[in-house]
N, C-alpha and C positions, 0 to 999 in steps of 0.2 A: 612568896610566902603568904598574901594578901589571899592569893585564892585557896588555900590550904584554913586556915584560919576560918574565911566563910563559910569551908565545906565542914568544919568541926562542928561548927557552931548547930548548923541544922542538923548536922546527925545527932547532936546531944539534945536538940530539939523534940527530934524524929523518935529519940529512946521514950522521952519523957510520954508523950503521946500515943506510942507503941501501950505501953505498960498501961495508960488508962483503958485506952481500948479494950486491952483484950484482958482483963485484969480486972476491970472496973465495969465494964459495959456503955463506957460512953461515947455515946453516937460521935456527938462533937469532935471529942478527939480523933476520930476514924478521919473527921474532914479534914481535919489540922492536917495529918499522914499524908495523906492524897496532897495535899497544897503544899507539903515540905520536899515529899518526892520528886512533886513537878520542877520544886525552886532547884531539889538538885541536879535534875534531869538539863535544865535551863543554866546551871552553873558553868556546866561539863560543854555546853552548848555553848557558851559568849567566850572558852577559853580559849577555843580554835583560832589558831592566825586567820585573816582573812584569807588571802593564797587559800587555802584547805578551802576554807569557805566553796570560795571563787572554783575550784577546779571542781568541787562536787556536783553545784548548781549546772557548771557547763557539761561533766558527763552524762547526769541524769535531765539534762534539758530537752530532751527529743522528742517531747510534747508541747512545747513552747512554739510560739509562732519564731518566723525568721529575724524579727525585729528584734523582739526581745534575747535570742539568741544571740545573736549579734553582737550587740550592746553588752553584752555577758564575758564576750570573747575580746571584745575591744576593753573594757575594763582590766580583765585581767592581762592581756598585753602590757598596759599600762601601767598596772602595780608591779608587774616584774621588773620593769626597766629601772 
């Protein structure tokens, strides 16, 4: 419920700052948008289990050297156990 709560909050944020922007003309609030979107962009981002995380990094790692791959695969090994 914790992350439900943080997501209100910046969208009632995000309204407030919507309505100057385009309403009012002010710049600033256009930045505040851009910095609210990010945080929710970043909310949706920290809510993932790690697993998810972990298996993402390891499919799309095929520009990683071997090392770091590795290390990627050995990790998540490890959190499943």
């Amino acid at each position: 419920m914790e992350l439900y709560d943080q997501l209100v909050k910046l969208v009632s944020e995000l309204n407030e700052d919507v309505t100057k922007f385009y309403d009012k003309g002010n710049k600033a609030a256009g930045t505040r948008v851009r910095k609210t979107c990010q945080d929710i962009k970043n909310l949706g981002i920290t809510s993932y289990p790690d697993e998810v995380i972990m298996e993402k990094l390891i499919k799309y790692s095929g520009h990683l050297n071997l090392t770091v791959r590795a290390l990627l695969c050995e990790q998540a090994q490890t959190s499943s156990l």
